[in-house]
mmCIF file of the N, C-alpha and C atoms, coordinates in Angstrom:
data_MODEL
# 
_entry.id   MODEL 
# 
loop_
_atom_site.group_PDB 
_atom_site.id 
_atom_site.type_symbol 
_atom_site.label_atom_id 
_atom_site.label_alt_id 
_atom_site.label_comp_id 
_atom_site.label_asym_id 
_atom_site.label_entity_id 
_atom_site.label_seq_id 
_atom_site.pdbx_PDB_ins_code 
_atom_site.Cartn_x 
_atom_site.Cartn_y 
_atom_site.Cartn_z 
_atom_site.occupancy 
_atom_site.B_iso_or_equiv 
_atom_site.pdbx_formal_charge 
_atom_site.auth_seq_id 
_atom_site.auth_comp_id 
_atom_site.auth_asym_id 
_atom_site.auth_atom_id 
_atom_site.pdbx_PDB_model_num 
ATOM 1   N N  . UNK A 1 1  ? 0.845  -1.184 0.000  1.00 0.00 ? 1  UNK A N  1 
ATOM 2   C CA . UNK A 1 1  ? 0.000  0.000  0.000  1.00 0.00 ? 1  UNK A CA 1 
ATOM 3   C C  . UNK A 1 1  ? 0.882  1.236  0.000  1.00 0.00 ? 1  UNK A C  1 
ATOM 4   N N  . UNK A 1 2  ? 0.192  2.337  -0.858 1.00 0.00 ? 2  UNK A N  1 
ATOM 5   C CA . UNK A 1 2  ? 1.308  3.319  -1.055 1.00 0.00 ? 2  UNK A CA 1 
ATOM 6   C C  . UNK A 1 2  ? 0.817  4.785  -0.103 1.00 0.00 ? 2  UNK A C  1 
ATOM 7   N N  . UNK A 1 3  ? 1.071  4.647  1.372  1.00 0.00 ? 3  UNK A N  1 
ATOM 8   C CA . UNK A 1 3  ? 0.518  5.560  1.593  1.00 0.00 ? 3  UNK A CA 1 
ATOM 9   C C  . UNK A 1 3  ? 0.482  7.387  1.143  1.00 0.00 ? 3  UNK A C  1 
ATOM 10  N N  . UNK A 1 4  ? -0.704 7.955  0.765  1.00 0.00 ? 4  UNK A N  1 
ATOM 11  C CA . UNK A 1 4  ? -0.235 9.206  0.776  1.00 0.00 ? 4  UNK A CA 1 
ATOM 12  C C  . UNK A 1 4  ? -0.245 10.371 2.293  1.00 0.00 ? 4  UNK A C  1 
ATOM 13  N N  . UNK A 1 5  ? 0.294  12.055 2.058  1.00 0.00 ? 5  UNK A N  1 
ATOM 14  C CA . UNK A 1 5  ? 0.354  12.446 2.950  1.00 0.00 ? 5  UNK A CA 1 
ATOM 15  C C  . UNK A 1 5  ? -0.844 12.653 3.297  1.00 0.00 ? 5  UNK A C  1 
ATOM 16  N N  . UNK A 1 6  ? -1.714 12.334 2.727  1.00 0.00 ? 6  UNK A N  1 
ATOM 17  C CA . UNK A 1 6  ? -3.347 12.636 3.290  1.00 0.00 ? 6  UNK A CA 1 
ATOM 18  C C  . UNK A 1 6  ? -4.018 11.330 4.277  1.00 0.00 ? 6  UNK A C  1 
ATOM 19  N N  . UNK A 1 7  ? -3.134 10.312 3.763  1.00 0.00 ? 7  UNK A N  1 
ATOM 20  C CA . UNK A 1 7  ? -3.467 9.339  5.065  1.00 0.00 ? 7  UNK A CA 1 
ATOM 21  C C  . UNK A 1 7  ? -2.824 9.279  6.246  1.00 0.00 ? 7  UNK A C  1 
ATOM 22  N N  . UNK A 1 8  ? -1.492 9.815  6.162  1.00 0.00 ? 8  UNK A N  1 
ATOM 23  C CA . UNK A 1 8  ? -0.734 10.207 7.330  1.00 0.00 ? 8  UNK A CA 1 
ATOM 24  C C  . UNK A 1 8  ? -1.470 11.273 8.119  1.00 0.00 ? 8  UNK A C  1 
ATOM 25  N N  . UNK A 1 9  ? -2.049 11.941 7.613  1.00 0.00 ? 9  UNK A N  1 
ATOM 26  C CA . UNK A 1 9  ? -2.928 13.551 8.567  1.00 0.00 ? 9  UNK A CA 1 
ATOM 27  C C  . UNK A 1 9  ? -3.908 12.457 9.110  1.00 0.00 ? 9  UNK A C  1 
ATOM 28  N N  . UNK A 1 10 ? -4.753 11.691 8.154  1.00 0.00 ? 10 UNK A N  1 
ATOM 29  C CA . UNK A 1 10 ? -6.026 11.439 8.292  1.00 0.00 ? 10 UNK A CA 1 
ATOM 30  C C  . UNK A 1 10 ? -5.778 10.558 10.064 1.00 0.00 ? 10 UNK A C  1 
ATOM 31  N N  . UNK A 1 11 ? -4.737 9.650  9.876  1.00 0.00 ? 11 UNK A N  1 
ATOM 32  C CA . UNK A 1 11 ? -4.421 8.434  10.753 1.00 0.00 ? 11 UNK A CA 1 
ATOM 33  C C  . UNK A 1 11 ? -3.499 8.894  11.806 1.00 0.00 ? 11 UNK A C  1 
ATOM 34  N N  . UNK A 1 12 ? -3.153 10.462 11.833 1.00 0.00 ? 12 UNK A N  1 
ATOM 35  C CA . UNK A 1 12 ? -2.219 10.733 13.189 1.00 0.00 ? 12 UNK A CA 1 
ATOM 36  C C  . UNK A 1 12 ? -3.342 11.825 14.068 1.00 0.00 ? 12 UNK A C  1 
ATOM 37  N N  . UNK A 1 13 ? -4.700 12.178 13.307 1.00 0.00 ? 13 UNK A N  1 
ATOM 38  C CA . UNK A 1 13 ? -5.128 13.688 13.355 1.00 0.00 ? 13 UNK A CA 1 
ATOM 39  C C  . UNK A 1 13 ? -5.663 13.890 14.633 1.00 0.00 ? 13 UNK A C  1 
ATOM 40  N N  . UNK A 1 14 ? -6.247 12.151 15.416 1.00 0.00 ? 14 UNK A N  1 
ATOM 41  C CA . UNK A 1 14 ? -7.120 12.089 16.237 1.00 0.00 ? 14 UNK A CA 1 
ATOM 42  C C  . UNK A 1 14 ? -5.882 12.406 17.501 1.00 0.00 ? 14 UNK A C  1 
ATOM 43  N N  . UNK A 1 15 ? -4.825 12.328 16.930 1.00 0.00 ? 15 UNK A N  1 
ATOM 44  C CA . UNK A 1 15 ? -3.809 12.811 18.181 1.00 0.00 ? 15 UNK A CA 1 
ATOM 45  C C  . UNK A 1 15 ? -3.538 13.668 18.344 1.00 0.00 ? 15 UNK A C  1 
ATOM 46  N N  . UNK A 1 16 ? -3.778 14.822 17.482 1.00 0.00 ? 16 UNK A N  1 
ATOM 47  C CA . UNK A 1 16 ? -3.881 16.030 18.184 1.00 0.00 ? 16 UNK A CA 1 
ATOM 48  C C  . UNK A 1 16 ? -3.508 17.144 16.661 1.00 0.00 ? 16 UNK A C  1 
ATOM 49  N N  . UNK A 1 17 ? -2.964 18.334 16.572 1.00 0.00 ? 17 UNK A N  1 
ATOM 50  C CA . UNK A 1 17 ? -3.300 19.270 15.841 1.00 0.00 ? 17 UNK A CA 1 
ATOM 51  C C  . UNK A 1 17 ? -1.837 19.135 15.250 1.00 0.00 ? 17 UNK A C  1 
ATOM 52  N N  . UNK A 1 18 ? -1.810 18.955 13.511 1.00 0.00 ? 18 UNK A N  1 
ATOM 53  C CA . UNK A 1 18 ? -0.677 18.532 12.838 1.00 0.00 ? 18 UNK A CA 1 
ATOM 54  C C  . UNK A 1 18 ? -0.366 19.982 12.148 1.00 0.00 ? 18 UNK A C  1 
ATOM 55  N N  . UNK A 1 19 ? 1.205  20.132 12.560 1.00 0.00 ? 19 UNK A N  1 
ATOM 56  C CA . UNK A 1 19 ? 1.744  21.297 12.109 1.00 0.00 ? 19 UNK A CA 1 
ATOM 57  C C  . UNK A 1 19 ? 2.235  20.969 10.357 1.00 0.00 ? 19 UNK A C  1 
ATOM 58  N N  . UNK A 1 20 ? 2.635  19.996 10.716 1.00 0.00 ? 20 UNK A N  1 
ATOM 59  C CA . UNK A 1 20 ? 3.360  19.802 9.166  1.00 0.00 ? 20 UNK A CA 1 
ATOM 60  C C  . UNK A 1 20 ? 3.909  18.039 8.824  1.00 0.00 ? 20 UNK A C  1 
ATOM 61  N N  . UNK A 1 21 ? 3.306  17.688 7.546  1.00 0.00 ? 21 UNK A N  1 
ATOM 62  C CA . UNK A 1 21 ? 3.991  16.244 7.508  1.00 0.00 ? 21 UNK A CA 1 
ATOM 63  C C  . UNK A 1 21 ? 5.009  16.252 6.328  1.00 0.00 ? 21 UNK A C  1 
ATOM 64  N N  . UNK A 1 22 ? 6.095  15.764 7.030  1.00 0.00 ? 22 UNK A N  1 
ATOM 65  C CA . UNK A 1 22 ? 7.210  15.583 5.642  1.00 0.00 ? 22 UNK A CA 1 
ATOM 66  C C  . UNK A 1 22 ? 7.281  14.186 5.333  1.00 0.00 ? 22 UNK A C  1 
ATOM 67  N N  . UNK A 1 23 ? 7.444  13.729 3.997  1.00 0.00 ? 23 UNK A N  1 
ATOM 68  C CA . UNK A 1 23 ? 7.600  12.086 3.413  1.00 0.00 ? 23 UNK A CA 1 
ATOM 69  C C  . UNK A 1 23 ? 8.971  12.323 2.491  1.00 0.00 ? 23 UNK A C  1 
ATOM 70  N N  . UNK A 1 24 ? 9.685  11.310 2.537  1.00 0.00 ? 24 UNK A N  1 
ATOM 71  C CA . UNK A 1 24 ? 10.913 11.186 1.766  1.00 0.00 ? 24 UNK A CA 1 
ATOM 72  C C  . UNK A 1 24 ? 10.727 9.482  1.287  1.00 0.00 ? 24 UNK A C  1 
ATOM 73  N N  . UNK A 1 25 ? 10.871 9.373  0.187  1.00 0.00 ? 25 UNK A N  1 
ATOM 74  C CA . UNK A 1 25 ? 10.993 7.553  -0.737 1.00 0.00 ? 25 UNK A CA 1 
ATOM 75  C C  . UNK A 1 25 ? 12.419 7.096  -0.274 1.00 0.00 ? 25 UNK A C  1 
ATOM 76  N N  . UNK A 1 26 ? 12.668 6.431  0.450  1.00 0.00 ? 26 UNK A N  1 
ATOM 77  C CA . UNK A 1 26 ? 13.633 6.004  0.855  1.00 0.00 ? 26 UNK A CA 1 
ATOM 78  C C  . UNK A 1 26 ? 14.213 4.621  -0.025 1.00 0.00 ? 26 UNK A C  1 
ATOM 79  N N  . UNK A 1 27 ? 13.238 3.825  -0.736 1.00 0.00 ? 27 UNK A N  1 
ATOM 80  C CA . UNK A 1 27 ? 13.539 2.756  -2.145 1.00 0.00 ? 27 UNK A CA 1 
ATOM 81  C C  . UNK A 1 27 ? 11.946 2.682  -3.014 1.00 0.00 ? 27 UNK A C  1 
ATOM 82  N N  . UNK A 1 28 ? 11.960 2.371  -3.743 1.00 0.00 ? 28 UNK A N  1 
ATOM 83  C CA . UNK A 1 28 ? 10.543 2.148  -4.519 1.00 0.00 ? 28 UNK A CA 1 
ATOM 84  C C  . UNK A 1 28 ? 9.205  1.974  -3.768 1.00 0.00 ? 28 UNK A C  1 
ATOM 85  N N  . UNK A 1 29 ? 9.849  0.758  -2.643 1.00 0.00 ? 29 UNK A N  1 
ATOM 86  C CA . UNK A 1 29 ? 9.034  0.382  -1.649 1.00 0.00 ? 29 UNK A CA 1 
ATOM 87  C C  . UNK A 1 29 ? 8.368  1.132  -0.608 1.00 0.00 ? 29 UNK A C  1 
ATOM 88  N N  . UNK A 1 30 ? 9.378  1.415  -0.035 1.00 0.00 ? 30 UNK A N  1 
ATOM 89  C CA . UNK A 1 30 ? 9.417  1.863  1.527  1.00 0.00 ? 30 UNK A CA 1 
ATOM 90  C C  . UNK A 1 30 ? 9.389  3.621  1.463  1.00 0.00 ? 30 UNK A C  1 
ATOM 91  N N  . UNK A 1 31 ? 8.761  4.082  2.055  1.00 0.00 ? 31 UNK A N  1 
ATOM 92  C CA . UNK A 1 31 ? 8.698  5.618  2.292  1.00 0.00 ? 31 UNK A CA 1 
ATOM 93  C C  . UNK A 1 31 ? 9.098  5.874  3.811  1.00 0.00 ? 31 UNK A C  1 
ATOM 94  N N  . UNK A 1 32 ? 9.647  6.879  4.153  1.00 0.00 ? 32 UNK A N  1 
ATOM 95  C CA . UNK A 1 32 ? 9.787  7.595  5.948  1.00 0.00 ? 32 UNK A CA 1 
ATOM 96  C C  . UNK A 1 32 ? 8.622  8.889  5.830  1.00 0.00 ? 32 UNK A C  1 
ATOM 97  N N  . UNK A 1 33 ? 7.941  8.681  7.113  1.00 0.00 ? 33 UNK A N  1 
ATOM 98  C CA . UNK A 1 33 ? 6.873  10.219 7.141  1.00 0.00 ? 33 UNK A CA 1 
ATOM 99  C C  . UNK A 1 33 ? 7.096  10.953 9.026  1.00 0.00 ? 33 UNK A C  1 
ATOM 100 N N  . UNK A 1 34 ? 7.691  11.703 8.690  1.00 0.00 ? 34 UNK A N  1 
ATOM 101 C CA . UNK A 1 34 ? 8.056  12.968 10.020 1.00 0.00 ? 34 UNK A CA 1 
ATOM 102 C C  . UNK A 1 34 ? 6.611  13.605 10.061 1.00 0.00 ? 34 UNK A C  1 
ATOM 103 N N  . UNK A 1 35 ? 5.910  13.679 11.065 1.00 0.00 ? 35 UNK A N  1 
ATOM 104 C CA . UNK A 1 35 ? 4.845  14.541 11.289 1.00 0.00 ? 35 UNK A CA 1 
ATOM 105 C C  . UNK A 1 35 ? 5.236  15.228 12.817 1.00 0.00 ? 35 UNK A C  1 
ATOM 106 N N  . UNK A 1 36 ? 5.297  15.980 12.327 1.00 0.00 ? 36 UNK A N  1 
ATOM 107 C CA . UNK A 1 36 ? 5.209  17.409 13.561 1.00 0.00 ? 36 UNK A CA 1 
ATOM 108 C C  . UNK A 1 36 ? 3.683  17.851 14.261 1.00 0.00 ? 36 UNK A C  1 
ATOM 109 N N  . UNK A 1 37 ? 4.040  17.797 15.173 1.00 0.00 ? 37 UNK A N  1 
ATOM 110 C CA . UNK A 1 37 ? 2.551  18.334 16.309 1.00 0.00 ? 37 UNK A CA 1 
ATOM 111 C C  . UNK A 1 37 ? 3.008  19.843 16.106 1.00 0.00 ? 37 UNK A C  1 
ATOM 112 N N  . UNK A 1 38 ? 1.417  20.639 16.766 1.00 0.00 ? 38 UNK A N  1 
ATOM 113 C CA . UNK A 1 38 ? 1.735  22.392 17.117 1.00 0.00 ? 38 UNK A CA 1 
ATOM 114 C C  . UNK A 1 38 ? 2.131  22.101 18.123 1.00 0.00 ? 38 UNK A C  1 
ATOM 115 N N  . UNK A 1 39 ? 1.535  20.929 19.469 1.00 0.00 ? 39 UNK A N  1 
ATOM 116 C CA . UNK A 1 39 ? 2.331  20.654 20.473 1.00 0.00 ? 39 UNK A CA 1 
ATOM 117 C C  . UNK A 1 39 ? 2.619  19.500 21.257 1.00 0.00 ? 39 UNK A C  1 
ATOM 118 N N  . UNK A 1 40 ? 3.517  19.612 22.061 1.00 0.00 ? 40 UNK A N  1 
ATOM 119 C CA . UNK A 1 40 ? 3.664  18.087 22.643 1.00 0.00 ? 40 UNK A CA 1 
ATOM 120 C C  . UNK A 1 40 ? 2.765  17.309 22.983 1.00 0.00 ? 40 UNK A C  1 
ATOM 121 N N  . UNK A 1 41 ? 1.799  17.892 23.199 1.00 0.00 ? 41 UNK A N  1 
ATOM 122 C CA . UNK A 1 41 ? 0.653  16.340 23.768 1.00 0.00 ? 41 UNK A CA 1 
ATOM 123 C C  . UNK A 1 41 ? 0.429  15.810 22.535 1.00 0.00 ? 41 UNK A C  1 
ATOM 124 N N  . UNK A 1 42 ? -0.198 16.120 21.405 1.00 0.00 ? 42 UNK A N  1 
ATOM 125 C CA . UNK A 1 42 ? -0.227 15.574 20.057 1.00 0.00 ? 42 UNK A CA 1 
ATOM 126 C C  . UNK A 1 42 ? 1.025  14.478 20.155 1.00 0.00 ? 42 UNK A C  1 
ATOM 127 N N  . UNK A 1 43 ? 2.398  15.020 20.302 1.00 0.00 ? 43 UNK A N  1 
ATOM 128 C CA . UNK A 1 43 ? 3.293  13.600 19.579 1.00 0.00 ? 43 UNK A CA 1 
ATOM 129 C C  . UNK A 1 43 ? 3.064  12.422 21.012 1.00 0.00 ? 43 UNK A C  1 
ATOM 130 N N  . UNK A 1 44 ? 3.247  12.705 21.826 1.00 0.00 ? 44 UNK A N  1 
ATOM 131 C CA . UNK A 1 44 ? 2.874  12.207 22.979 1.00 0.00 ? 44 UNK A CA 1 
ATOM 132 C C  . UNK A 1 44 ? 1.877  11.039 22.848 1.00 0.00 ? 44 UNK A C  1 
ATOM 133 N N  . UNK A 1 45 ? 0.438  11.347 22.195 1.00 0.00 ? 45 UNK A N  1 
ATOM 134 C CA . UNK A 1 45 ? -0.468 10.627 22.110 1.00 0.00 ? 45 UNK A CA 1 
ATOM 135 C C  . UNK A 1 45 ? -0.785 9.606  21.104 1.00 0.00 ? 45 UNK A C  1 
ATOM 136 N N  . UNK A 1 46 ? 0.339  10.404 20.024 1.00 0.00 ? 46 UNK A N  1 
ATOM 137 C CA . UNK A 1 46 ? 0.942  9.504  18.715 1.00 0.00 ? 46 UNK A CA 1 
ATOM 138 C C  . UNK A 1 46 ? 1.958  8.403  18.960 1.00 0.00 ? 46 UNK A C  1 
ATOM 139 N N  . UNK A 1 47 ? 2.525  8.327  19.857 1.00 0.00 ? 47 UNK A N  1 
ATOM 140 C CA . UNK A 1 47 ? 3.813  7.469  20.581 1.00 0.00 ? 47 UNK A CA 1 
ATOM 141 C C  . UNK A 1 47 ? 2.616  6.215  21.225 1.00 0.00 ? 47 UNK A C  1 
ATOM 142 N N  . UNK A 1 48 ? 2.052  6.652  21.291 1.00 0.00 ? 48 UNK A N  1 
ATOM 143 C CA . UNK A 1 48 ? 1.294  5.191  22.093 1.00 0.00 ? 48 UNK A CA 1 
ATOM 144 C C  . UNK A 1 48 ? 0.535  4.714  20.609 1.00 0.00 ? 48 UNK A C  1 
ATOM 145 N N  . UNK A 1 49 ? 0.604  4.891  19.817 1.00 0.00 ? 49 UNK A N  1 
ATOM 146 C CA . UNK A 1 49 ? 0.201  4.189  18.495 1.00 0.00 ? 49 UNK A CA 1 
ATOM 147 C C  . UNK A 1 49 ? 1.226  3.248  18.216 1.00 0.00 ? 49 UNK A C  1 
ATOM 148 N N  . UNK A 1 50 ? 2.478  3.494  18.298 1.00 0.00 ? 50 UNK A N  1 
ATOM 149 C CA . UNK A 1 50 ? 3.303  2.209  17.929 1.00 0.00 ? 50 UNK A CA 1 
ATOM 150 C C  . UNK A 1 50 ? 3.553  1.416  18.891 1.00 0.00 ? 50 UNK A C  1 
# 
């Protein structure tokens, strides 16, 4: 599945208020996605997702 950055907002959003998502293709396959909170409780609440 090829995620886009609109499923990354969609699937981090309920954790709180997204400042900005960056994606980089790291091989054909595999992508990396950095999402930034406006603030710490957001990443906080995203950390208990993995």
């Amino acid at each position: 599945m090829d995620a886009t950055e609109k499923d990354i907002k969609e699937f981090f959003s309920f954790s709180g208020d997204i400042q900005y998502v960056e994606m980089q293709r790291e091989t054909d396959s595999t992508k990396t996605a950095y999402v930034t909170f406006k603030n710490t409780q957001g990443a906080d609440t995203a950390v208990l997702l993995t």
